[in-house]
C-alpha positions as CSV (number, residue, x, y, z in Angstrom):
1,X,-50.4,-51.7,-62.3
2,X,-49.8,-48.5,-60.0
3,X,-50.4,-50.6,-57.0
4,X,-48.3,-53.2,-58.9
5,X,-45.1,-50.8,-59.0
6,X,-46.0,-49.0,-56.1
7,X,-46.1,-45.8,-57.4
8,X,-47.4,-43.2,-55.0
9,X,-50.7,-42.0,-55.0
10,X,-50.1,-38.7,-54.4
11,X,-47.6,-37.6,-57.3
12,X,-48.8,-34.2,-58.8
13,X,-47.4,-35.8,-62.0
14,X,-49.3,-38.7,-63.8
15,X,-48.0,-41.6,-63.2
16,X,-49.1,-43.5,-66.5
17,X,-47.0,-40.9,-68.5
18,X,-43.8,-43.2,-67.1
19,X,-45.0,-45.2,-69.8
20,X,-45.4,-42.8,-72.4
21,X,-47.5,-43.1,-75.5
22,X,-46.6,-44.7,-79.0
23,X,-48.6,-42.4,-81.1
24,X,-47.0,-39.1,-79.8
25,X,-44.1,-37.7,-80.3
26,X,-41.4,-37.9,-77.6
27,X,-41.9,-34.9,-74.7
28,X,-38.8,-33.2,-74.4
29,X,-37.9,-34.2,-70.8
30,X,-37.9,-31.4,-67.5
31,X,-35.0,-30.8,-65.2
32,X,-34.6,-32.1,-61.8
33,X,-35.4,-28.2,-61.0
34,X,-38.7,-28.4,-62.0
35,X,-39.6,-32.4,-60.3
36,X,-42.7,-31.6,-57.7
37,X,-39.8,-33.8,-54.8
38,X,-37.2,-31.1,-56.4
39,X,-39.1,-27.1,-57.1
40,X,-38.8,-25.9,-53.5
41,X,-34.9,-25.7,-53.8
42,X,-35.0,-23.2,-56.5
43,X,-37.7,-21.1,-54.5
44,X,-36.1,-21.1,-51.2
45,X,-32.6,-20.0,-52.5
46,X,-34.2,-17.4,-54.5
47,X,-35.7,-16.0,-51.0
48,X,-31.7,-14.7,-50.4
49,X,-30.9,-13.0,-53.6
50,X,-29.5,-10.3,-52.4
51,X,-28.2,-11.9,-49.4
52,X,-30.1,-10.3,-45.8
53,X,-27.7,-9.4,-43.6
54,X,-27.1,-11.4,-40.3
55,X,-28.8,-9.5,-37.9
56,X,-31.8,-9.7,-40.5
57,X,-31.7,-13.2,-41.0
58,X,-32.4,-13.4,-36.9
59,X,-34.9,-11.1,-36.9
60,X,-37.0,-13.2,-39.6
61,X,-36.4,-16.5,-37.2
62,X,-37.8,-15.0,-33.8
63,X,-41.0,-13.2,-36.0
64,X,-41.3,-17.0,-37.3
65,X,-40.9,-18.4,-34.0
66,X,-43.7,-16.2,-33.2
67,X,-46.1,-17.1,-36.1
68,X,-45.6,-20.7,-35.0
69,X,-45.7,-20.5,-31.0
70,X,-49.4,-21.0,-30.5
71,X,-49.2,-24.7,-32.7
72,X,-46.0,-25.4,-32.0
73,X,-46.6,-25.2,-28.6
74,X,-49.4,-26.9,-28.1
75,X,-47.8,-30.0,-30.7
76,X,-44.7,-30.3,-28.3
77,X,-47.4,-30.6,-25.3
78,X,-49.1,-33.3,-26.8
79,X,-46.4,-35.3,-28.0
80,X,-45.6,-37.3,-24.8
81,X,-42.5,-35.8,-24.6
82,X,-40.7,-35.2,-20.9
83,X,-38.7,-32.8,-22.2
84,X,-41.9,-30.3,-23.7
85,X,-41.8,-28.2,-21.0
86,X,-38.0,-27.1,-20.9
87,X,-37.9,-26.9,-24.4
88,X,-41.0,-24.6,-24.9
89,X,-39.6,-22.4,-22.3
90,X,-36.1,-22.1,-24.3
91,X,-38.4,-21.2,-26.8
92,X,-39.9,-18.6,-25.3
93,X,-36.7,-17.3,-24.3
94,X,-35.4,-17.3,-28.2
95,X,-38.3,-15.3,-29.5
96,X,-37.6,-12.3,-26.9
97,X,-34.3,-12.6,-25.7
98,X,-31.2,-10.3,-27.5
99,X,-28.3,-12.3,-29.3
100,X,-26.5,-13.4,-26.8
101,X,-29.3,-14.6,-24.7
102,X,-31.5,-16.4,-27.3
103,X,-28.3,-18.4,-27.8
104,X,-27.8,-19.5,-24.5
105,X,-31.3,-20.3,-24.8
106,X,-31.2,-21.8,-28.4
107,X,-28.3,-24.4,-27.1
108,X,-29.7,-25.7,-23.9
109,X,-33.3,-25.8,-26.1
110,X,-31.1,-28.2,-28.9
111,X,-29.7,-30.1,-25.5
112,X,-33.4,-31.2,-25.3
113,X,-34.1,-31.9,-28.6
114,X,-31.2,-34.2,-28.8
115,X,-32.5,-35.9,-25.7
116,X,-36.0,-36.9,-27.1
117,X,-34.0,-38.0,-30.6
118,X,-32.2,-40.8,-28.4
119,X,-35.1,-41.6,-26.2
120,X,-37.5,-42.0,-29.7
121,X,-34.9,-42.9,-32.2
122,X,-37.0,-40.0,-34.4
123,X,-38.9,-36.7,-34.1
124,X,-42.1,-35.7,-34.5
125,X,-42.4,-32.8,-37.3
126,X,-42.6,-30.2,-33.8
127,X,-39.3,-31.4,-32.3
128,X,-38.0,-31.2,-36.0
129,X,-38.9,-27.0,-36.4
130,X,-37.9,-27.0,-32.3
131,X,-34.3,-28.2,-33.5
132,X,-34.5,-25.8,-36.4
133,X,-35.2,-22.9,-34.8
134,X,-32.4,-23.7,-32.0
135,X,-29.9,-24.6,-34.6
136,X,-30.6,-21.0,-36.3
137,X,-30.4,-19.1,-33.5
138,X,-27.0,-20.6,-32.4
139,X,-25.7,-19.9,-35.8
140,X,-26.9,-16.3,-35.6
141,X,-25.7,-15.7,-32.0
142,X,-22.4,-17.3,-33.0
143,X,-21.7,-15.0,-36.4
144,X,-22.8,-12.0,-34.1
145,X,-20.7,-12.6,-31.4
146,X,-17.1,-10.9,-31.0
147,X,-15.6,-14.1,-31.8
148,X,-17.2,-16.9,-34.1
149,X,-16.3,-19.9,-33.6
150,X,-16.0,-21.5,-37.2
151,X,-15.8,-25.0,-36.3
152,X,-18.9,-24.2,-33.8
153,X,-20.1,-22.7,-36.9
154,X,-19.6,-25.4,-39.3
155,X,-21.3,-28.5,-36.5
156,X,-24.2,-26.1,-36.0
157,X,-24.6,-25.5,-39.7
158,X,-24.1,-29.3,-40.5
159,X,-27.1,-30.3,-38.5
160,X,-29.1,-27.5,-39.1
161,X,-28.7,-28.7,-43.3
162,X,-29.6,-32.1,-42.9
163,X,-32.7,-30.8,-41.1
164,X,-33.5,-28.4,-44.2
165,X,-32.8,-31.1,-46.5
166,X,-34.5,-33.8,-45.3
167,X,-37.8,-32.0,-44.0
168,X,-37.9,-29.1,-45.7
169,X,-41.6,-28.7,-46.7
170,X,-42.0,-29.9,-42.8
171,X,-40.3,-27.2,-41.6
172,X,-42.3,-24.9,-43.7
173,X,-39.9,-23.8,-46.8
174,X,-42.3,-23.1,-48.3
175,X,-43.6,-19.7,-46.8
176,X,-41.2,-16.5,-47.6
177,X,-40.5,-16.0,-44.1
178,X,-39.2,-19.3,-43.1
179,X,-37.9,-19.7,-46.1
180,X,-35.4,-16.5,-45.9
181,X,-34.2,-17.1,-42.6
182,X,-33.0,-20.8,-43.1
183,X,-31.7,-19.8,-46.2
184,X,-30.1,-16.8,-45.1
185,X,-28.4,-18.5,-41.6
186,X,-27.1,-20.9,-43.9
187,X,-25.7,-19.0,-46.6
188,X,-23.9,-16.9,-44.0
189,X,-22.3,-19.9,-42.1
190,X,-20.8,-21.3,-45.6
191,X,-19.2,-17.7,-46.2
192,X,-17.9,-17.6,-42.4
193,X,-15.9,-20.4,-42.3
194,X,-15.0,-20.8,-46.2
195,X,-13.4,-17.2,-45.4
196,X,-11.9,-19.0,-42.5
197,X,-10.4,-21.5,-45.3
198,X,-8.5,-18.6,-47.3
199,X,-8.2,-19.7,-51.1
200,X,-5.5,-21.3,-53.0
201,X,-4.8,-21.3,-56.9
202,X,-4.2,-24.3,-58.8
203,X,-3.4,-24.8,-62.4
204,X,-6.4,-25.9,-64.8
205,X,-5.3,-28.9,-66.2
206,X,-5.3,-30.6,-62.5
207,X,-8.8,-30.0,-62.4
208,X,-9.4,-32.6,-65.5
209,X,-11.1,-35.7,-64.3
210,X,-9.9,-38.3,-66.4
211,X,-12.6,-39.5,-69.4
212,X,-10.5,-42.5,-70.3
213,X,-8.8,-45.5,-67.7
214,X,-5.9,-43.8,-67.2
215,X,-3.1,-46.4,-68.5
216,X,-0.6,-46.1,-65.4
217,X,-4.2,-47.1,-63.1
218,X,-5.2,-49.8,-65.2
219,X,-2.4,-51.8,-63.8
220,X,-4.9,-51.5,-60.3
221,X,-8.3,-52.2,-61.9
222,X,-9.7,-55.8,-61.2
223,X,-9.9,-57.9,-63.7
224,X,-14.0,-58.0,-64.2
225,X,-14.6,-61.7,-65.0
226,X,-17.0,-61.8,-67.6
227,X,-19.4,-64.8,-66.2
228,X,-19.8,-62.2,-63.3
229,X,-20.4,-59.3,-65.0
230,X,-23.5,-57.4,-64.4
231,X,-25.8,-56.8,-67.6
232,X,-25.6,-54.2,-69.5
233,X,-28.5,-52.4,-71.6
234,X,-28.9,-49.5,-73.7
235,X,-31.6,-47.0,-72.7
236,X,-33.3,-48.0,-76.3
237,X,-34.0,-51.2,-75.5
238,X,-35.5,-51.1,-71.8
239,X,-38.2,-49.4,-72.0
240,X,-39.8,-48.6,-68.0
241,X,-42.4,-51.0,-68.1
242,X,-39.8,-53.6,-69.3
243,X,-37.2,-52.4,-66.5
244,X,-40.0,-53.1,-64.2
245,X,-41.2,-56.6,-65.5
246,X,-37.6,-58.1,-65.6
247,X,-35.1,-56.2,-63.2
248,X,-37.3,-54.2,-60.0
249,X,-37.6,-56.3,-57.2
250,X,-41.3,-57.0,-56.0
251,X,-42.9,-58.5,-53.1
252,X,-41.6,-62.1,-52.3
253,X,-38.9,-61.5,-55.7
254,X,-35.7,-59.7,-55.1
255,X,-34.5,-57.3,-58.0
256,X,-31.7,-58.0,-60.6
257,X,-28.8,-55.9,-60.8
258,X,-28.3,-54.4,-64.5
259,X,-26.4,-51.1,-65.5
260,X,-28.3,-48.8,-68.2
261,X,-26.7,-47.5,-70.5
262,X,-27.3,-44.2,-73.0
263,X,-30.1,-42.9,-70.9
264,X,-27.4,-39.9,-68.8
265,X,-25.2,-39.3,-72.2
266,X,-28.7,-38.3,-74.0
267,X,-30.4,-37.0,-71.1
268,X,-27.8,-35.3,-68.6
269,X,-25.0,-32.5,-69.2
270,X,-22.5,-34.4,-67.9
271,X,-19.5,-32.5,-69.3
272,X,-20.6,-29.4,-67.3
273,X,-21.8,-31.8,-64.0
274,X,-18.1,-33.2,-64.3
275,X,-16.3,-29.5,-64.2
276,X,-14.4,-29.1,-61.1
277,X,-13.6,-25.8,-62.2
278,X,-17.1,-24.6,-63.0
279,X,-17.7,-26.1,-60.0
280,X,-15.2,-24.2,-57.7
281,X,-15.9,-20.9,-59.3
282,X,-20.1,-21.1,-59.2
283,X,-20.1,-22.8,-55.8
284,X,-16.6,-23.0,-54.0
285,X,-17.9,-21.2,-51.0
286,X,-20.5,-23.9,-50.0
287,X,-19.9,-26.3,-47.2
288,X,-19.4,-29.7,-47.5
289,X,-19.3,-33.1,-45.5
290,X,-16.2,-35.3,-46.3
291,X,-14.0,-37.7,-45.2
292,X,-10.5,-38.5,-44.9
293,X,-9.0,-42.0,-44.8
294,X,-10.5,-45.1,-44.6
295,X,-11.9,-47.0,-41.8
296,X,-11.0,-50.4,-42.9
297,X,-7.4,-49.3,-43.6
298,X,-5.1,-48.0,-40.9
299,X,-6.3,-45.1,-37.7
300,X,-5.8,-42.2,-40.4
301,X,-9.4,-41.6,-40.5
302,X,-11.6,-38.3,-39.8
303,X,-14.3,-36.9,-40.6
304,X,-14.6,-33.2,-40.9
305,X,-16.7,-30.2,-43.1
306,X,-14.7,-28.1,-45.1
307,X,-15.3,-25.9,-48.0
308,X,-16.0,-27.2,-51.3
309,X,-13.1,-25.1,-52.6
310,X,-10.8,-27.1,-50.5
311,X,-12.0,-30.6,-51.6
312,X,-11.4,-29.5,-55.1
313,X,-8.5,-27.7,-54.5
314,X,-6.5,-29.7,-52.1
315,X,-7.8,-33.4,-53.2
316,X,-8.9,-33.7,-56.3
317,X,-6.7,-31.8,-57.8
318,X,-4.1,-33.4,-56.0
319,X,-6.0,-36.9,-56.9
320,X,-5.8,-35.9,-60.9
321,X,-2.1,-36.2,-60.4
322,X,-1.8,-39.9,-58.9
323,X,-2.9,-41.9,-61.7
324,X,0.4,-43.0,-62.0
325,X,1.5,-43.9,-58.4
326,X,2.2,-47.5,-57.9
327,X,2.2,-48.6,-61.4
328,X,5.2,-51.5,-60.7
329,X,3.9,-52.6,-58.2
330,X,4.3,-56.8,-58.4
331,X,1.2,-57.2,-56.9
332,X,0.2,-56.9,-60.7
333,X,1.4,-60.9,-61.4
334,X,-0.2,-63.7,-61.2
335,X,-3.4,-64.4,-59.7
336,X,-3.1,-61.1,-57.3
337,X,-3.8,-59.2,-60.8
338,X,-7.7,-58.8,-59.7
339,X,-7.0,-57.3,-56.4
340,X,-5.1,-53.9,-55.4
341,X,-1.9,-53.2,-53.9
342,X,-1.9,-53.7,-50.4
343,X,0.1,-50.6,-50.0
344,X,-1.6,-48.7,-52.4
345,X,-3.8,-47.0,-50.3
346,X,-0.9,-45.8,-48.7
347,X,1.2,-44.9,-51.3
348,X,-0.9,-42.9,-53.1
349,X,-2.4,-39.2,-50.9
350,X,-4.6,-39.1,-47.9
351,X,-8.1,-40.5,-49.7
352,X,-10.8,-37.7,-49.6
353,X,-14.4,-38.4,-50.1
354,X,-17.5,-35.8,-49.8
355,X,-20.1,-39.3,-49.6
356,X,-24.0,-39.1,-49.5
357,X,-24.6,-35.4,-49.7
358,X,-27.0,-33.2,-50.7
359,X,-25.2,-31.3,-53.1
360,X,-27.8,-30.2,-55.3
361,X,-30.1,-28.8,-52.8
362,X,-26.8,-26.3,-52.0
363,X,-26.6,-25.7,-55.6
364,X,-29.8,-25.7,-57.5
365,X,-28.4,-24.6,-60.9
366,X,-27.3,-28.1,-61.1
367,X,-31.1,-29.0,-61.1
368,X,-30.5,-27.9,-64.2
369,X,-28.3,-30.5,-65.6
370,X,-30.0,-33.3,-65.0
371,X,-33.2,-35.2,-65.3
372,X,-35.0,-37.6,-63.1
373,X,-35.0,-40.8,-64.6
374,X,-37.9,-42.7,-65.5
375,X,-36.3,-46.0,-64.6
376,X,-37.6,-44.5,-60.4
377,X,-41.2,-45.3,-61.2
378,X,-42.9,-42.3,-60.1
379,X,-41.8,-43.4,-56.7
380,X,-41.6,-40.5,-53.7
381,X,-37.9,-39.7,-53.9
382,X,-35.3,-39.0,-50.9
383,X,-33.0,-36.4,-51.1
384,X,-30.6,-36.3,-54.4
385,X,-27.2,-37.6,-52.9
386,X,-23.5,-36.9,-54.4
387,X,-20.5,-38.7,-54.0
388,X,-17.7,-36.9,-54.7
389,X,-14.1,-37.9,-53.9
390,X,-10.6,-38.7,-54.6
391,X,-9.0,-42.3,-56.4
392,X,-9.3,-44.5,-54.2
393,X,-12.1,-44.3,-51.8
394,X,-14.2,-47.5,-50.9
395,X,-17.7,-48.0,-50.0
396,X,-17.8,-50.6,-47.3
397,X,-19.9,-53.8,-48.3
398,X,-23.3,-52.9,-46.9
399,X,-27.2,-52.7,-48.1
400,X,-29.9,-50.2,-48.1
401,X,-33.3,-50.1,-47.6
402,X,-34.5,-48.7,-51.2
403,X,-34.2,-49.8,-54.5
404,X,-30.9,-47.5,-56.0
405,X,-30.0,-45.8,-59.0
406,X,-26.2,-45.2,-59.2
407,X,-25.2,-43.1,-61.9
408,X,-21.6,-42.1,-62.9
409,X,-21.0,-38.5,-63.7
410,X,-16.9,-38.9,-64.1
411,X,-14.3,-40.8,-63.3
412,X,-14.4,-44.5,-62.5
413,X,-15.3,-47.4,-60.5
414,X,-15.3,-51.0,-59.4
415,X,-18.1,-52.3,-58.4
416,X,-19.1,-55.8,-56.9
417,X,-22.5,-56.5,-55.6
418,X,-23.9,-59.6,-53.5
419,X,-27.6,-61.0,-53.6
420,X,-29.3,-61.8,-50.5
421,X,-29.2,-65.2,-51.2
422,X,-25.6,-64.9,-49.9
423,X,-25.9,-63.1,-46.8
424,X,-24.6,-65.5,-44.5
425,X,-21.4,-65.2,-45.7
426,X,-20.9,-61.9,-45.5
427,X,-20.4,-61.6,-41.4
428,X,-23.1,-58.6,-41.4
429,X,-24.4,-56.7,-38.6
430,X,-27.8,-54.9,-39.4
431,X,-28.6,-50.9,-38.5
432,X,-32.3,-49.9,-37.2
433,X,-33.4,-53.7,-37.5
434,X,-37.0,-53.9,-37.4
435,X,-37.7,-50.7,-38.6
436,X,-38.7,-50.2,-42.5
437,X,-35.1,-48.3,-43.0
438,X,-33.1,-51.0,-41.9
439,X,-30.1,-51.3,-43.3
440,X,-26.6,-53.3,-43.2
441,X,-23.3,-53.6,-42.7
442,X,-20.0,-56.2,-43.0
443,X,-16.7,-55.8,-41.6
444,X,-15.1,-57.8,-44.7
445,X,-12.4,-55.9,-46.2
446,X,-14.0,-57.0,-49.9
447,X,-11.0,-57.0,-51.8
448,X,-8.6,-58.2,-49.8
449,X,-10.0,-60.3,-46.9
450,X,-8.8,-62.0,-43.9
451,X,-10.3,-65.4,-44.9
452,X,-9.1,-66.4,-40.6
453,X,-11.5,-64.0,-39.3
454,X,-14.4,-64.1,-42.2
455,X,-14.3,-67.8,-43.7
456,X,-17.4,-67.8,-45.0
457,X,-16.6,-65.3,-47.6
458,X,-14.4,-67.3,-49.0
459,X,-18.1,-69.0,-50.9
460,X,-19.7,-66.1,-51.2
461,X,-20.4,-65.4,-55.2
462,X,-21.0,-62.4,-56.7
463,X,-21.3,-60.0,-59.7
464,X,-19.0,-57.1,-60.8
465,X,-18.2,-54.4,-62.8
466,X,-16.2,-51.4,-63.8
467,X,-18.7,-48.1,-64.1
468,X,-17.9,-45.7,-66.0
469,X,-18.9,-42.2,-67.3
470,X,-22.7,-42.3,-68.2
471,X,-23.6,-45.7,-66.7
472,X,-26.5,-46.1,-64.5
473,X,-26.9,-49.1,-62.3
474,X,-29.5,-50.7,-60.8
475,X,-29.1,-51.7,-57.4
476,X,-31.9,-53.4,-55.7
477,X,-33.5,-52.9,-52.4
478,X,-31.5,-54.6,-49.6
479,X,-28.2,-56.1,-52.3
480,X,-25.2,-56.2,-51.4
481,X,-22.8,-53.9,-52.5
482,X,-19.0,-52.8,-52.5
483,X,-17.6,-49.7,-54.2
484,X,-14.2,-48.5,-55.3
485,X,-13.1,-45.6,-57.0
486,X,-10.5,-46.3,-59.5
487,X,-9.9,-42.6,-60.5
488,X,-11.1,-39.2,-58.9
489,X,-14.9,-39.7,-59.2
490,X,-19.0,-37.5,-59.3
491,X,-21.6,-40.1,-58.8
492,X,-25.1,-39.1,-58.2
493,X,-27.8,-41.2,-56.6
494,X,-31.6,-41.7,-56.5
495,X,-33.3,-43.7,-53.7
């Protein structure tokens, strides 16, 4: 059965406990905080409480660098690399080299590890800590310098994140010395540029996401035809083994869509997870991803970091107040009922959207609120994503390469998903193709298509649904999917 499901072999957890036992009484479930994929967050932050200053925080790096010269060296020789040399001689330079010099060295070291990224498509876990310690470097030669540059700050601090978040027991987390400078370089580029930002004030009640379809929007939600509506199924009456059998895909068998329901209202706090101002008081100062606009509707479309302060402040508070706009519109009669205002997207603010990030690895105390669900098999997770953003925003039609669990915090959404049985209507393009994380994506404006340039969609069939607060869905490896937020809107994800 474990090879059945897949689970992975190595789980410090036992896997048979997924499917619990009928004679004992029901284990009261962990936190995130404490999952074996999850612990290392709450260590490594810990590492900077109080916070070490700058100069500190350098120090640490270069007596790291040190530790690791000797097998880091010799990994970067062996890895066929044409650029091992240069880049082991920027190293060099880093570990002895004052401020200004180390970053001089640390940027022309990242130009190389950038170089081997687009000649392999990937790197090795010694090009990963190579781009680690350049990255940290720049950031500390940047804050030390007469005159940071925030944006500079805010690129190096982006890349230098996604590193942490998505290799962080590569990179060595784990041991107190790593651990406080990465955490330290971080923490200090988040406070440079969200002092940078300056604050604002808003009033509380903009900061209410709505719990209820807000009437005025309703006139803008699609009509969810009830022969295409997904399944729904309380948390009572799937148990894992039964979610298995019946919905996850398997080998040769593609998964079936269904949204769970009861498991994140018993099992998550979603009334403090859903707290923008919480939120903005406990964690303001943290950096974010986000972008502005759509691509599929007009040029007015960026994509920038900014504090999380702002996002709340600027958008989603300013989104809380637009559940009114366009409410006579006539695009409401007829036939046109199921599909938005044309002009809506224009008529309401600049959309705002903080998409597939690692939000809870910035903040572990929201480990805290949640739980990882049984319903993800014991399977090796990826990184907890949130999706955070203004009414609205759409997720393009496009696939992934694992099997997903969507679950809606607050707010709303419409969802429409397509099986693969109907992928050759769907004009897609594919991403990493014949790689296991291939993924892909269609140019079809879902909602409101241009039938002349994408016929084929006209037949493509599909199933829908509006999510809402506690839902979790189901999306299998590789479906289809489209998403639109009807309201401001948290979602959080598990791949």
């Amino acid at each position: 059965l474990a090879q059945f499901f897949n689970l992975q072999s190595d789980m410090e957890e036992d896997p048979w406990a997924l499917f619990g036992d009928d004679e004992a009484a029901p284990a009261e479930r962990q936190p995130a905080s404490s999952h074996p994929h999850l612990a290392w967050v709450k260590t490594l932050w810990s590492r900077v409480t109080p916070l070490p200053e700058v100069e500190s925080c350098g120090r640490s790096l270069q007596q790291d660098l040190q530790r690791r010269s000797h097998d880091l060296f010799h990994d970067l020789k062996i890895s066929g690399s044409a650029y091992a040399t240069e880049a082991i001689g920027c190293l060099r330079e880093i570990q002895g080299g004052d401020p200004e010099e180390a970053g001089r060295a640390a940027a022309q070291c990242q130009e190389f590890c950038t170089a081997e990224m687009e000649d392999k498509s990937q790197w090795t876990s010694a090009w990963r800590l190579t781009a680690s310690f350049s990255l940290g470097q720049q950031i500390c030669s940047c804050l030390l310098g007469s005159t940071p540059d925030s944006s500079a700050v805010a690129k190096l601090w982006m890349r230098l994140f996604e590193i942490l978040v998505y290799a962080g027991q590569d990179i060595g987390v784990e041991h107190e010395l790593t651990g406080t400078w990465v955490a330290g370089v971080i923490l200090h580029a988040e406070l440079h540029v969200a002092r940078g930002a300056g604050t604002v004030g808003v009033p509380a009640v903009d900061l209410e996401i709505p719990r209820t379809l807000p009437a005025a929007a309703v006139a803008h939600v699609p009509v969810v035809d009830h022969a295409k509506a997904i399944p729904r199924v309380h948390c009572d009456s799937l148990p894992v083994l039964q979610f298995a059998e019946q919905y996850l895909g398997k080998e040769g068998k593609p998964g079936s869509p269904v949204i769970i329901e009861g498991y994140l209202d018993s099992n998550w706090d979603l009334e403090k997870l859903s707290d923008l101002g919480q939120l903005l008081n406990a964690s303001g100062h943290h950096l974010v991803p986000v972008t502005f606009g759509s691509s599929l509707v007009g040029t007015d479309f960026e994509t920038t970091v900014v504090p999380l302060r702002s996002l709340i402040v600027e958008h989603l508070a300013t989104s809380n107040a637009t559940h009114g706009a366009g409410e006579n519109s006539e695009s409401n009669a007829g036939d046109t009922a199921r599909l938005p205002d044309p002009d809506l997207e224009r008529i309401l603010p600049r959309t705002c959207y903080m998409s597939q990030h690692q939000l809870f690895h910035q903040c572990p105390e929201l480990l805290d609120y949640i739980t990882v669900p049984e319903y993800t098999m014991g399977r090796r997770l990826s990184p907890l994503n949130a999706w955070v953003g203004t009414r609205g925003t759409v997720t393009t039609l496009h696939s992934d390469a694992g099997e997903n669990l969507l679950c809606q915090v607050a707010g709303f959404k419409y969802v429409r998903l397509y099986a693969l049985d109907q992928t050759d209507r769907l004009h897609v393009r594919y991403v990493r193709e014949g790689t296991p994380n291939v993924w892909g994506t269609s140019p079809v404006r879902v909602e409101k298509p241009d039938l002349d340039a994408h016929s084929q969609f006209a037949d493509a069939t599909y199933q829908e649904t509006l999510l809402k607060p506690g839902d979790m869905l189901y999306i299998p490896k590789h479906h289809w999917h489209y998403i639109r937020s009807l309201t401001t809107s948290i979602s959080v994800n598990f791949w």
